[in-house]
C-alpha positions as CSV (number, residue, x, y, z in Angstrom):
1,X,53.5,198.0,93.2
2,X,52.5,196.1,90.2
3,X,50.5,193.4,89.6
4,X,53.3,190.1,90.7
5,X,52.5,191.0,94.6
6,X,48.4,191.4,94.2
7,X,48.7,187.8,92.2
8,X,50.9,185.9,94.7
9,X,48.5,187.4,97.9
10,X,45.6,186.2,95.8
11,X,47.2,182.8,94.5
12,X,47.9,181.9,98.3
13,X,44.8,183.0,99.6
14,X,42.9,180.8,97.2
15,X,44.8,177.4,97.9
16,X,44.5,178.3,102.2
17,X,40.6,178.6,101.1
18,X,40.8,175.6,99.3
19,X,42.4,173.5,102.7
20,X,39.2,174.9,104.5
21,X,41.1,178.3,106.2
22,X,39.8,181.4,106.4
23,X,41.7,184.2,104.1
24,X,41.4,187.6,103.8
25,X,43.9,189.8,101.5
26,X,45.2,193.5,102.6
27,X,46.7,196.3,100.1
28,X,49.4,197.7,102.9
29,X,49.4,200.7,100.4
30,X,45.7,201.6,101.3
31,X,46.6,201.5,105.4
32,X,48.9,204.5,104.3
33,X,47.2,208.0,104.9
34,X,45.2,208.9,102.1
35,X,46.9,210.1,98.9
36,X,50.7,208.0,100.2
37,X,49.8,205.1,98.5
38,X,48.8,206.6,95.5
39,X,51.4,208.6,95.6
40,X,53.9,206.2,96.1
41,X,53.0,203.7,93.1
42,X,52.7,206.7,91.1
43,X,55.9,207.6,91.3
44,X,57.8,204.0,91.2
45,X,56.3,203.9,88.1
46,X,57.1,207.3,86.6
47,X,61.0,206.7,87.9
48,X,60.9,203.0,86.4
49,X,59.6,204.2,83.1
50,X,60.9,207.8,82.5
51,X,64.4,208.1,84.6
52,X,65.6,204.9,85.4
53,X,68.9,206.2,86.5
54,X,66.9,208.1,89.2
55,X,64.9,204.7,90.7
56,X,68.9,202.7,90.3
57,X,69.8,205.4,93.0
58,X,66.8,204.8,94.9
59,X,67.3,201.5,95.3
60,X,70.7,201.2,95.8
61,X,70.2,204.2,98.7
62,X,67.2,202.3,100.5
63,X,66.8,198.5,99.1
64,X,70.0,196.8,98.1
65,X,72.2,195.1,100.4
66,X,74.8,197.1,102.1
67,X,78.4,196.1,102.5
68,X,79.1,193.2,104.3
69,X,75.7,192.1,104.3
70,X,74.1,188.9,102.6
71,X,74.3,189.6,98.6
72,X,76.2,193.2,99.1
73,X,79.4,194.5,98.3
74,X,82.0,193.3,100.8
75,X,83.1,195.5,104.3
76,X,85.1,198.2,104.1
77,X,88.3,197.3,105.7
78,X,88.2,199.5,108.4
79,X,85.0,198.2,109.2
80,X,82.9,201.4,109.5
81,X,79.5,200.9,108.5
82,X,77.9,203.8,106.8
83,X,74.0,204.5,108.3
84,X,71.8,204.3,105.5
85,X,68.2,205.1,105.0
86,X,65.5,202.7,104.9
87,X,61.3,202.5,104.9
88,X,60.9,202.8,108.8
89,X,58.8,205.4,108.5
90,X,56.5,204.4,106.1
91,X,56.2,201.0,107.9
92,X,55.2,203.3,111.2
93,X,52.8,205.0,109.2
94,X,50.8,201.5,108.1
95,X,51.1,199.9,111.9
96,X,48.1,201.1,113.5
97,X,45.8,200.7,110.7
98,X,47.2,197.1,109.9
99,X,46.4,196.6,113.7
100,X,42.7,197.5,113.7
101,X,42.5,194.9,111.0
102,X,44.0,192.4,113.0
103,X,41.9,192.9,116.0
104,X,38.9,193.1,113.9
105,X,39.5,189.9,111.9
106,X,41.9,188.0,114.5
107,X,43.5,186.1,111.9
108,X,46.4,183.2,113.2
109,X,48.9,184.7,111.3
110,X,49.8,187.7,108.8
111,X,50.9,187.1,105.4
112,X,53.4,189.4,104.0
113,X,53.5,189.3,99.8
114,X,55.0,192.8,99.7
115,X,58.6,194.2,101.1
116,X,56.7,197.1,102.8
117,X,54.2,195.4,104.8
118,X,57.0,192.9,105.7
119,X,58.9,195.6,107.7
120,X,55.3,196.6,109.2
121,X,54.8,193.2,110.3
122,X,58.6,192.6,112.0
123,X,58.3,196.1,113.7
124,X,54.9,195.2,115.1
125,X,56.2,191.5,116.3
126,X,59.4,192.8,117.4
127,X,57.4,194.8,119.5
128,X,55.1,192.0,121.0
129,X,52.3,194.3,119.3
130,X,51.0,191.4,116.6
131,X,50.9,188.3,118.5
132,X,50.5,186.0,115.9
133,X,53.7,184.2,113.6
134,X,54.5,187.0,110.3
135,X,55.3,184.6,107.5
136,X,56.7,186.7,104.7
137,X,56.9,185.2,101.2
138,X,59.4,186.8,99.1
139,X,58.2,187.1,95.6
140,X,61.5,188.3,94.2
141,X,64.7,185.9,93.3
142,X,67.1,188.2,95.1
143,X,66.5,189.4,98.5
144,X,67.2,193.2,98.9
145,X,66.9,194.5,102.7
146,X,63.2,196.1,102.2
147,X,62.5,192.7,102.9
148,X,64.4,191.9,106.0
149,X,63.3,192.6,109.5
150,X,64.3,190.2,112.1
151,X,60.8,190.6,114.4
152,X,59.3,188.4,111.3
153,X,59.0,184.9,112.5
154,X,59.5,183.1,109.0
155,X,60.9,183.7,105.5
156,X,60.1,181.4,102.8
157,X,61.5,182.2,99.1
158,X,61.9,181.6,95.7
159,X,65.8,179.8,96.3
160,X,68.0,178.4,98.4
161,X,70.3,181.1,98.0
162,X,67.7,183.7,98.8
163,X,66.6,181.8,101.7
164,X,70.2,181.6,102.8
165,X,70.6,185.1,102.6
166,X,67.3,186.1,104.7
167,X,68.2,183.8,107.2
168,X,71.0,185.1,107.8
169,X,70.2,188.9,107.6
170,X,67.4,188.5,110.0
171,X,67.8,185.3,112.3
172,X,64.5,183.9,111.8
173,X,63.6,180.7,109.8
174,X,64.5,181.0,106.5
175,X,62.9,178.1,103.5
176,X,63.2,178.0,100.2
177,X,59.6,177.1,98.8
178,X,59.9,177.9,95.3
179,X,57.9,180.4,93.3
180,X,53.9,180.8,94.0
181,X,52.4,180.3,90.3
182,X,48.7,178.9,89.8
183,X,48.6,175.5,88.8
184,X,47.1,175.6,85.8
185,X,50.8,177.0,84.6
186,X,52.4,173.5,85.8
187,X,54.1,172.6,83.0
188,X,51.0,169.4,82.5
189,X,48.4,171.7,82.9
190,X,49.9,174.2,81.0
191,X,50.5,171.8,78.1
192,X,46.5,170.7,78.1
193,X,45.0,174.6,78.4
194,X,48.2,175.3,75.2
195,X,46.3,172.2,73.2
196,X,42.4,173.9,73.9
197,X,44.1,177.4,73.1
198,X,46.9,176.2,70.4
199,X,44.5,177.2,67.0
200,X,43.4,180.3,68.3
201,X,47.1,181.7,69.4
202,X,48.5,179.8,66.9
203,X,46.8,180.9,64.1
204,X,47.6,184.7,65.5
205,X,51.5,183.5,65.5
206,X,51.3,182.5,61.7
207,X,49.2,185.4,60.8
208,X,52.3,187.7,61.7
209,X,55.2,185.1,60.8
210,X,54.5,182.0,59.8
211,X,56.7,178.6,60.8
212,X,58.7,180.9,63.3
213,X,59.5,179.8,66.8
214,X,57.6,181.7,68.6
215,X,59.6,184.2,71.5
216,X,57.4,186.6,73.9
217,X,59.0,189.3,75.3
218,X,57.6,190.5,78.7
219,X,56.9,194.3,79.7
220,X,55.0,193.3,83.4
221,X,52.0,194.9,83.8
222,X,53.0,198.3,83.0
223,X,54.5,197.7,79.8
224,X,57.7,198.7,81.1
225,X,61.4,198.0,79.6
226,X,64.3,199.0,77.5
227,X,64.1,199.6,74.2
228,X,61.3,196.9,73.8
229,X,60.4,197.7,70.0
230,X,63.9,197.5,69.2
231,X,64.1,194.7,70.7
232,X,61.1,192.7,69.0
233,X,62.6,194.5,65.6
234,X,66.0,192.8,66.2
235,X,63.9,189.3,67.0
236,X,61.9,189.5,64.1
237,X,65.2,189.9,61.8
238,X,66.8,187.7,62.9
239,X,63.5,185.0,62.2
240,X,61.8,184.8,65.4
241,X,57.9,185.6,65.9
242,X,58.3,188.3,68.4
243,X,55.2,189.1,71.1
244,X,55.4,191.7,72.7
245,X,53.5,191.5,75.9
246,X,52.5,195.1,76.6
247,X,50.3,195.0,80.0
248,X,47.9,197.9,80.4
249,X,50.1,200.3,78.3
250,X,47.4,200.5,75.4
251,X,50.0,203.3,74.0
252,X,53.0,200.5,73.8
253,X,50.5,198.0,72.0
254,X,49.8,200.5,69.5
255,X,53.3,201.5,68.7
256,X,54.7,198.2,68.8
257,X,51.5,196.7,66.5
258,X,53.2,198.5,63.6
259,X,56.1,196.5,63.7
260,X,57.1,194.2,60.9
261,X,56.8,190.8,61.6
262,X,55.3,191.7,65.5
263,X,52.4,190.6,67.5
264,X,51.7,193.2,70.3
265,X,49.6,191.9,73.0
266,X,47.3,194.0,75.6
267,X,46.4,192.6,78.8
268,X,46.3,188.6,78.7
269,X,43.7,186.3,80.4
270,X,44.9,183.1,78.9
271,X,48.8,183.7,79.6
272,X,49.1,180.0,80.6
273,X,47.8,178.3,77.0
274,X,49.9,181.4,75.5
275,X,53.0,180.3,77.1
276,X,52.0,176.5,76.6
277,X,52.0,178.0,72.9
278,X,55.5,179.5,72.8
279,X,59.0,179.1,72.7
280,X,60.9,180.8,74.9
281,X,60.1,184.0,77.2
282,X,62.6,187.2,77.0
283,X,62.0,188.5,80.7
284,X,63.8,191.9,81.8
285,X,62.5,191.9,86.0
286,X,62.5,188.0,87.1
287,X,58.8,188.9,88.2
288,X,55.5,186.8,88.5
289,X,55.5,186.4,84.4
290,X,59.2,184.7,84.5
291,X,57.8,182.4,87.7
292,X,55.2,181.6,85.7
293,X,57.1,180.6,82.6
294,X,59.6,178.5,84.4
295,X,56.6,176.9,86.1
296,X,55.4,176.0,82.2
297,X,58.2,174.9,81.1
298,X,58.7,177.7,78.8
299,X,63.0,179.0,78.9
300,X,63.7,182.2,80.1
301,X,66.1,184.5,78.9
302,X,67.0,187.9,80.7
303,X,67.6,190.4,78.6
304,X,68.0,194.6,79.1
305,X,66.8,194.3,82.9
306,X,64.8,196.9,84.7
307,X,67.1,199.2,87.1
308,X,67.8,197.9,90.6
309,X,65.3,194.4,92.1
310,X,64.9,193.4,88.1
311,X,69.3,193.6,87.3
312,X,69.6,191.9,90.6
313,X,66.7,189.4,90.1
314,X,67.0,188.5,87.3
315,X,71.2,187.6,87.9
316,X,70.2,185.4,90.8
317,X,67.6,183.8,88.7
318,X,70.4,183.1,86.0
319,X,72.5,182.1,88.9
320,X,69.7,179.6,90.1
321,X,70.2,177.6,86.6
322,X,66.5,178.4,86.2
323,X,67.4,180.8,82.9
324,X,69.6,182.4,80.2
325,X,71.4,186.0,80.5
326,X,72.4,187.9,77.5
327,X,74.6,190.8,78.2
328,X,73.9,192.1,74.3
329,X,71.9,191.9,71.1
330,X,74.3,188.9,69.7
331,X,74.1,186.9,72.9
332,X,70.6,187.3,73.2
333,X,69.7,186.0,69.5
334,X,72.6,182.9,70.1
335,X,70.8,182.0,73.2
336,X,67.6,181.9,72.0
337,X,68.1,179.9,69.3
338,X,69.6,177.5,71.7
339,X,66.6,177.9,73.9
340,X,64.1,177.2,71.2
341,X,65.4,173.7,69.7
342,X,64.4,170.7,71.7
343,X,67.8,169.7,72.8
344,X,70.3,169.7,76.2
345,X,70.4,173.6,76.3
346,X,66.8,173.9,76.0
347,X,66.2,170.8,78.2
348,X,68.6,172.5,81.0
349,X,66.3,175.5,81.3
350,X,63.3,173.8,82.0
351,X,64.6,171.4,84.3
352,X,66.7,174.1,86.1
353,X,63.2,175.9,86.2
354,X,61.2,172.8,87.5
355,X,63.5,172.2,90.1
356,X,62.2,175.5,92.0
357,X,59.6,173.9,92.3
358,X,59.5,171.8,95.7
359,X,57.2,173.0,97.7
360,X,53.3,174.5,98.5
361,X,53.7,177.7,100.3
362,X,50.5,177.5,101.2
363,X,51.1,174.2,103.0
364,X,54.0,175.5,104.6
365,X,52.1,178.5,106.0
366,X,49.2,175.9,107.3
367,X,51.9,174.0,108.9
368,X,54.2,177.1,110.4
369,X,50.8,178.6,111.7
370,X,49.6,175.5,113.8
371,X,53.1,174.7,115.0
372,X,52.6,178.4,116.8
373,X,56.7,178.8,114.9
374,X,58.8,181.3,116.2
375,X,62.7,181.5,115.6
376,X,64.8,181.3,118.9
């Protein structure tokens, strides 16, 4: 829906391409009729920004676990389950035209970066329809059920605990490959692009609030959140260098470019020398821009997360010792002033955020595809 999925499908088509495979990259939202896709984004984003109550339902009707299952609330003691909805058809909707691709293109295996095109994928191979292995790779830390569909052959994700919990929702091989970031955001390369990069972001930093430590606070591509600008108000008193990281949302960069003491940021090209550059990230959806900070070195801190996937993510990404959670406006400022001093809090973060990192997904996918996988 945003931009995290588009960048993961690109990232892992560019290292397959780079082993000498053949990779070609699919929006499941344009094999919708016309005008579904559209429509669909369009209004994720208009419930995530104007009535987040109303996308909280949404998800916890269609995405989040139910009881009993892996990460949901327990049973109910009399053991009824209660039938709830989910995506069927949409995925029904996307098969055929994900299909005629396939035939066309007659790939060795289907890729699934998005929750959507993972239930097309495990209804088509449930089916015997798409007769070669569905790897998903789940993008988000916690593991809601648009994901899971037991016709997919593998599941590889962010954590062990994620990959726990899709292996045993769906039966297939579940692995725990860690985020997919590009490498120049490995915390080495990160640190040489920061040093070519430091005296032009640098001098922008001082510019605003000079000496500071230096704390960006992440919107996602959409320049979506809670009470951002208070936020970045609250930072900024409290002797922090806010940046406000405002995606596409020119109207947010405006607004938030008045603030005292605030640098408001538009869409970034260079986000690994900024976050070589920084302090700490405050991250409210445990998206692509948290993967990449952890993958920097940079600690994270979730703060005011968005409704349903981003409470949930970012939890499990606190859970996974890879960040910080502050409940309220005095945790978060304790926390990050913890985060920002080199020392064993600060240290903890980045190591907890390294550790994700074990494995190439793309290597993995190499490897699953020519071992012809499939889970008993």
């Amino acid at each position: 829906m945003g931009a995290g999925h588009d960048a993961v499908a690109g990232e892992l088509a560019e290292r397959l391409r780079a082993r000498g495979h053949e990779a070609r990259v699919e929006d499941v939202l344009t094999l919708l009729p016309s005008g579904v896709g559209l429509g669909l984004r369009a209004g994720y984003r208009a419930a995530v920004r104007h009535v987040p109550r109303l996308y909280a339902w949404i998800y916890a009707a269609f995405l989040a676990p139910g009881p009993g299952a892996p990460g949901g609330p327990p049973a109910p003691p009399d053991g009824v389950a209660v039938p709830r909805p989910g995506s069927a058809p949409l995925a029904a909707l996307a098969e055929r035209p994900l299909m005629r691709v396939v035939d066309g293109w007659r790939p060795d295996a289907v890729i699934s970066t998005f929750h959507l095109s993972a239930q097309v994928t495990g209804r088509l191979r449930e089916r015997g329809v798409l007769r070669v292995p569905s790897v998903v790779t789940v993008v988000d830390f916690a593991v809601h059920r648009g994901w899971l569909h037991p016709g997919n052959d593998v599941y590889l994700c962010v954590t062990e605990a994620a990959a726990r919990a899709a292996g045993a929702a769906t039966g297939a091989v579940a692995e725990a490959s860690g985020p997919v970031v590009p490498e120049r955001f490995a915390r080495g390369s990160a640190a040489a692009a920061g040093a070519a990069a430091a005296g032009r972001w640098r001098a922008g930093f001082e510019r605003v609030a000079p000496g500071l430590p230096v704390v960006l606070l992440s919107a996602g591509a959409w320049g979506v959140g809670s009470q951002l600008r208070r936020t970045a108000l609250q930072l900024a008193e409290r002797e922090f260098c806010p940046v406000l990281l405002c995606g596409r949302d020119e109207r947010l960069r405006r607004r938030a470019g008045r603030l005292p003491g605030t640098l408001a940021l538009g869409w970034v090209q260079d986000m690994a020398g900024l976050m070589a550059s920084a302090d700490a990230l405050v991250d409210n959806a445990a998206g692509q821009t948290a993967a990449q900070a952890l993958a920097a070195g940079l600690p994270v801190i979730g703060y005011r997360p968005l409704p349903g996937h981003g409470a949930e993510g970012v939890r499990a990404m606190a859970e996974a010792g890879a960040a910080g959670l502050a409940r309220d406006d005095g945790e978060l400022t304790a926390t990050l002033e913890e985060a920002v001093r080199h020392g064993p809090v600060r240290e903890g973060y980045v190591e907890g955020g390294r550790a994700l990192f074990h494995a190439d997904a793309a290597q993995r996918i190499a490897e699953l595809t020519l071992a012809g996988v499939r889970a008993s």
